[in-house]
Short mmCIF file of the C-alpha atoms (twelve columns), coordinates in Angstrom:
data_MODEL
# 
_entry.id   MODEL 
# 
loop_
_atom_site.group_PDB 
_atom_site.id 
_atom_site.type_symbol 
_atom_site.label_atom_id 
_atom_site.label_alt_id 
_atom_site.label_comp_id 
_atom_site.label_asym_id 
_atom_site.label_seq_id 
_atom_site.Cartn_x 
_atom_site.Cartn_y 
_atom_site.Cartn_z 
_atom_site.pdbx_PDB_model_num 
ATOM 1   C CA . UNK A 1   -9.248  58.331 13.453 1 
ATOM 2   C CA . UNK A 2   -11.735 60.083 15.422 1 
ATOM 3   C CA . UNK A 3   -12.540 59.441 18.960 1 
ATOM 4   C CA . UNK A 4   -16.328 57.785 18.562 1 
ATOM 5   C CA . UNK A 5   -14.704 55.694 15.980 1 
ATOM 6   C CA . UNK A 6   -12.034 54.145 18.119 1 
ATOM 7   C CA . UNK A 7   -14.131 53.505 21.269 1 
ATOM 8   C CA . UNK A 8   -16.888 51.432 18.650 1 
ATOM 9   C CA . UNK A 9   -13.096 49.358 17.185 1 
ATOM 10  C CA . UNK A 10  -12.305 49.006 21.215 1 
ATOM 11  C CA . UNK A 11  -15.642 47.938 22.315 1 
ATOM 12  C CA . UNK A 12  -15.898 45.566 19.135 1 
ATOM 13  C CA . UNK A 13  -12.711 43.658 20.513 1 
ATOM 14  C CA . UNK A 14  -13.145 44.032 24.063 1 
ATOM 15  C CA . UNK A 15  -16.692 42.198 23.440 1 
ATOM 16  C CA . UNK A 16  -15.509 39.895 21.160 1 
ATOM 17  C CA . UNK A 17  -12.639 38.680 23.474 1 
ATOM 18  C CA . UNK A 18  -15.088 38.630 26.583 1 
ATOM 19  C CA . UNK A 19  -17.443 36.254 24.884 1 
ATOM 20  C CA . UNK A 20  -14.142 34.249 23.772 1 
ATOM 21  C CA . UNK A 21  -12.894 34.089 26.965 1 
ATOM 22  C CA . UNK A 22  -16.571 33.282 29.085 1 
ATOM 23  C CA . UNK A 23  -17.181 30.509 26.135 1 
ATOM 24  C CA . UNK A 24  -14.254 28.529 26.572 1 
ATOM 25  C CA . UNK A 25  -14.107 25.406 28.493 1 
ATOM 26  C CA . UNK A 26  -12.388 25.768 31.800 1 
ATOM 27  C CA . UNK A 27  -12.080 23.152 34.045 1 
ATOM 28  C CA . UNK A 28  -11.163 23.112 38.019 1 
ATOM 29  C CA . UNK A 29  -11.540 27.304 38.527 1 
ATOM 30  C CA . UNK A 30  -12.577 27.158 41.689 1 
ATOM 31  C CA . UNK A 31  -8.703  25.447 42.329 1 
ATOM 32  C CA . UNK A 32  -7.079  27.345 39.855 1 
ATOM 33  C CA . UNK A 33  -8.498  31.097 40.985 1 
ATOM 34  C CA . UNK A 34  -10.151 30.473 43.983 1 
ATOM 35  C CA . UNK A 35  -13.371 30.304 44.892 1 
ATOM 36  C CA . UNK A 36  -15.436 33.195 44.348 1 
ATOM 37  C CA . UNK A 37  -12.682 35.095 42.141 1 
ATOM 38  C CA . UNK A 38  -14.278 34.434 38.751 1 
ATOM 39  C CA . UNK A 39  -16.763 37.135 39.748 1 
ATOM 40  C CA . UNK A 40  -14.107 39.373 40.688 1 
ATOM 41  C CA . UNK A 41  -13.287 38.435 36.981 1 
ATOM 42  C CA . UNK A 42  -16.717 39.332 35.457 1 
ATOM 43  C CA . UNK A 43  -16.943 42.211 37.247 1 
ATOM 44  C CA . UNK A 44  -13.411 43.119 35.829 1 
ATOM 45  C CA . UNK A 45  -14.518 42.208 32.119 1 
ATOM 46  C CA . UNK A 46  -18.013 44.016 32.138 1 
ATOM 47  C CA . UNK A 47  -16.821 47.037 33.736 1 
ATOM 48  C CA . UNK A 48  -14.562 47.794 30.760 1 
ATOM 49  C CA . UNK A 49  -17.063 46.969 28.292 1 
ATOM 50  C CA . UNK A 50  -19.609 49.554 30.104 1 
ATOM 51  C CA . UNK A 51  -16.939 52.056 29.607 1 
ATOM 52  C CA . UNK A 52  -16.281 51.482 26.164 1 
ATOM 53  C CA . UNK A 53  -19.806 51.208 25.344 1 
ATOM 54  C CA . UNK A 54  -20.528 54.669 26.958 1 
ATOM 55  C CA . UNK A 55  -18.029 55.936 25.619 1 
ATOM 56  C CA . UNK A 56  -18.827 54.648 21.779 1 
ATOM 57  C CA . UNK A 57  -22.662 55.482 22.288 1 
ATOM 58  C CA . UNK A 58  -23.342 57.659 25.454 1 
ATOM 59  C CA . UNK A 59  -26.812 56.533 26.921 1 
ATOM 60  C CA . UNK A 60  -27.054 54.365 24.471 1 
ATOM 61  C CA . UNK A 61  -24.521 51.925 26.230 1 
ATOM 62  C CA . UNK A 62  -27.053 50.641 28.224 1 
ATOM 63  C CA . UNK A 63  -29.087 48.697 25.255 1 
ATOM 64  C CA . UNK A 64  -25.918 47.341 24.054 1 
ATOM 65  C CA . UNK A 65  -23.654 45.704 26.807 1 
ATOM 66  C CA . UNK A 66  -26.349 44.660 29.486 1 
ATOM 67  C CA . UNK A 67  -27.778 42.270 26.749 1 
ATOM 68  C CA . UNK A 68  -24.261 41.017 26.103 1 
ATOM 69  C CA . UNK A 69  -24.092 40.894 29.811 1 
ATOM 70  C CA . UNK A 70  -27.174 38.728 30.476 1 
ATOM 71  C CA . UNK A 71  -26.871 36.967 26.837 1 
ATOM 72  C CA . UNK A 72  -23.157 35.878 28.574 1 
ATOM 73  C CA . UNK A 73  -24.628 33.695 31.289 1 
ATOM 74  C CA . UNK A 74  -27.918 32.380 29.348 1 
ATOM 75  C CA . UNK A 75  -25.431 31.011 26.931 1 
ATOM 76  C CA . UNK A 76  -23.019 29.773 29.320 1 
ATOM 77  C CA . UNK A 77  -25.918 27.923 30.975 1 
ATOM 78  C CA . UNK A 78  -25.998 26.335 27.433 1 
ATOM 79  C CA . UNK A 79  -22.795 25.043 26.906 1 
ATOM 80  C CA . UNK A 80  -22.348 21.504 28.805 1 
ATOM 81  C CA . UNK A 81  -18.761 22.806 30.239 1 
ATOM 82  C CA . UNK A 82  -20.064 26.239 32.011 1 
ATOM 83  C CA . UNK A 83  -22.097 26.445 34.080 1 
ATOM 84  C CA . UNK A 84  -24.977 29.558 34.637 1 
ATOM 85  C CA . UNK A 85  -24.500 31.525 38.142 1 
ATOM 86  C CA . UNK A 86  -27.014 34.189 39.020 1 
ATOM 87  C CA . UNK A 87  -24.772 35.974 41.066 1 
ATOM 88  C CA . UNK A 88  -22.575 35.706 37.694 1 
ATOM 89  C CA . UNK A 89  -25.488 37.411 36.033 1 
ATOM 90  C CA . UNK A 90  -25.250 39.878 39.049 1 
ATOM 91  C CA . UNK A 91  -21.559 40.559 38.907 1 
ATOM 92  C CA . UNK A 92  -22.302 41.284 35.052 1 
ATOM 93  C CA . UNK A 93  -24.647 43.619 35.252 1 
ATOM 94  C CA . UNK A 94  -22.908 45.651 38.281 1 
ATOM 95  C CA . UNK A 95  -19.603 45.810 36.379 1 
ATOM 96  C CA . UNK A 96  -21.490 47.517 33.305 1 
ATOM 97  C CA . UNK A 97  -23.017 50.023 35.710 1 
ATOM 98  C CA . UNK A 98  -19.850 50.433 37.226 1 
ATOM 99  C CA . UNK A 99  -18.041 51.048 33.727 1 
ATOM 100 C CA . UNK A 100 -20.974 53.475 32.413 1 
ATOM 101 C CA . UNK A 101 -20.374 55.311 36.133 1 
ATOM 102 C CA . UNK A 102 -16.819 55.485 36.029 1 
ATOM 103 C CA . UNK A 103 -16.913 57.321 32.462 1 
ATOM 104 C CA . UNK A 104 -19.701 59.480 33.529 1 
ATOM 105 C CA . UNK A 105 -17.364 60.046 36.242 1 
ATOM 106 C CA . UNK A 106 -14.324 60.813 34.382 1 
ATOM 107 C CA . UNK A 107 -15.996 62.799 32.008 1 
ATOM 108 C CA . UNK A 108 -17.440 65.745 34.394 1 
ATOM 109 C CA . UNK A 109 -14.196 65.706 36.041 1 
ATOM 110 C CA . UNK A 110 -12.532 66.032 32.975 1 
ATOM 111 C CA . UNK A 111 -15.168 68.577 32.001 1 
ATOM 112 C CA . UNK A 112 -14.901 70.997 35.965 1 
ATOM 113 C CA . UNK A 113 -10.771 71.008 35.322 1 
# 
């Protein structure tokens, strides 16, 4: 299977399984990861989509995950058992940038050895 072709099959399931998991109901977080964690956890999910996504479509990364990202919270803000942060929003975006960055990253390193 070639490369391009396994990071689109990752990034499928990696967003599929990040909208599972930021869809669910969850009640008590705040006592059950402590407060302020969860965007620890966003950060955490996002980041790895950014790097999947740049690595499935280069530049193009950008119009794909940061709509998933902000789509995320808009429809968590929805659903009567989540609840819409903007620094949720925040911790979204930022982990995308940090996952396009850490490929970009990667990649010329990979590319000077």
């Amino acid at each position: 299977m070639k490369r391009g072709r396994r990071a689109w099959i990752l990034l499928a399931v990696w967003t599929g399984m990040t909208i599972a998991a930021l869809s669910v109901p969850i009640e008590n977080t705040k006592t059950i990861i402590g407060p302020g964690f969860d965007k620890v956890i966003h950060i955490i999910l996002f980041t790895v989509m950014g790097l999947l996504a740049q690595a499935a479509a280069s530049w193009y990364s950008l119009l794909m995950a940061i709509p998933v990202a902000v789509g995320m919270e808009l429809l968590q803000k929805r659903l009567p058992f989540r609840t819409y942060e903007p620094v949720e929003l925040a911790a979204n975006i930022l982990g995308v940038l940090l996952g396009i960055a850490c490929f970009e990253i990667a990649a010329r390193l990979k590319k000077n050895e």
